[in-house]
N, C-alpha and C positions, 0 to 999 in steps of 0.2 A: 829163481832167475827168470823163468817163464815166468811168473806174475809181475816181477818189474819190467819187464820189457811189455806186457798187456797193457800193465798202468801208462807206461811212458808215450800209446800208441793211444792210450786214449786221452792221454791230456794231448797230444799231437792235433788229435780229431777236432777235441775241445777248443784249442785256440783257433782252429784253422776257420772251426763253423764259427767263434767270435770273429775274426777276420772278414768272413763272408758277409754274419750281419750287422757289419761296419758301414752299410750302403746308407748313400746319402740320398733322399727323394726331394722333389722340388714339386709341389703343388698348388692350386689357389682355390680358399676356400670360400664357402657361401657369399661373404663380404665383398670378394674379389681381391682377397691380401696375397702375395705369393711368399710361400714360406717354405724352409727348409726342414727337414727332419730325417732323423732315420728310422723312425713309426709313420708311415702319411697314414690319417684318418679316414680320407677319402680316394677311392680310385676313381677316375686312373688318376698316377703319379710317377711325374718323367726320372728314371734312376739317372741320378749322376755320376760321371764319372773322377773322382776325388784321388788324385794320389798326393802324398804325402813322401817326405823323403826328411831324412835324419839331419838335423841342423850339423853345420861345424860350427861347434862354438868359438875356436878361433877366430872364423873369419867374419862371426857375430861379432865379438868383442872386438875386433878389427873396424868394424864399420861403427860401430856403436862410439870408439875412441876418436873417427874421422868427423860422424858425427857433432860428437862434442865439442870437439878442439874447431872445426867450422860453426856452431852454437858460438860460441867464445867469442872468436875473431868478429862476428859478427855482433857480438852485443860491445862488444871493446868501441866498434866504429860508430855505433849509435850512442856509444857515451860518450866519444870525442865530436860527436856532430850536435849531441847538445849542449857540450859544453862551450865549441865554435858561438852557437847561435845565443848562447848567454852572454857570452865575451861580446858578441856582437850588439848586443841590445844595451850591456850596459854599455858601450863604448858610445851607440847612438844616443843614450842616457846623457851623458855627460858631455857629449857634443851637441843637446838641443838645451841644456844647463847654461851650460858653454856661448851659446848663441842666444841666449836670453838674458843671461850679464851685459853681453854686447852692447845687444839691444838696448836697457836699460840704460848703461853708461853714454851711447849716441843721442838718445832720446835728454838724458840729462846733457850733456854736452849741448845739446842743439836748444835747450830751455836756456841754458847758461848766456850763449849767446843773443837770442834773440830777446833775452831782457835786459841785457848789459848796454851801457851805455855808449861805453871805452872799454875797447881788446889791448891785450898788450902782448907782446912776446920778449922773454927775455934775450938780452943782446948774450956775447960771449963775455964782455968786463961782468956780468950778472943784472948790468941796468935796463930798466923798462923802456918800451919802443912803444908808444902808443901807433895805432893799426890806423890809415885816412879809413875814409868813409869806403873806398872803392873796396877797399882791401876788408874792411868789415862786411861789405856786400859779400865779397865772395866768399870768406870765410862761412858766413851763415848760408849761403846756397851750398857748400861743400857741405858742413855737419847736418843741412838736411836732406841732402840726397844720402850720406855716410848714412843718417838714420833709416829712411827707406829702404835700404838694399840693408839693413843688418837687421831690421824690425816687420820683414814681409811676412 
């Protein structure tokens, strides 16, 4: 009984002096590096003062879960912002598509007229109305300003 109680007093001693030489030093060597250890090679060496304390894993796993779930939310909003910014590109895609049909079509429209002889527009019975000359004037200054403003 006295001999486990000896042993138990000295493994007490034993962890107490590993405790002791748990000391952290903070030195800087030849080079000028400042480095940490708990051997310093060279004195002097400023002892730090290091406490540690026992995690809760709990409120690890707690913050680690808060964490994630804000990781998440936040890559969720960057795959809804580039899928906005796709949507939006191919939308301008097809609306610079869009506006080069236009184009084309005024640009032909405006050729149509200016080499045509005789305009006509259909009446409501379906018969042809030949256009005066005044009214071809303006018809061709309108399809070539229509092409300007749709061909800028």
């Amino acid at each position: 009984m006295l001999r486990r109680s000896m042993t138990l007093m000295v493994a007490g001693l034993a962890l107490s002096a590993g405790i002791a030489s748990a000391d952290v030093y903070k030195f800087t060597d030849a080079n000028g590096n400042v480095l940490y250890t708990d051997k310093p090679s060279t004195l002097p060496a400023e002892r730090l003062n290091v406490q540690s304390h026992k995690t809760d894993t709990v409120a690890a796993q707690t913050r680690a879960q808060a964490e994630l779930s804000s990781m998440q939310t936040t890559d969720q909003a960057r795959q809804q912002a580039g899928q906005q910014q796709a949507d939006k590109k191919a939308a301008d895609e097809v609306s610079a598509k869009d506006k080069a049909d236009r184009c084309v079509k005024a640009r032909e429209r405006y050729d149509n007229y200016m080499n045509s002889q005789r305009l006509y527009e259909k009446g409501a019975d379906g018969e042809r109305r030949y256009l005066t000359d005044a009214e071809l004037t303006s018809a061709r200054t309108s399809a070539k300003a229509s092409m300007d403003e749709l061909c800028k």
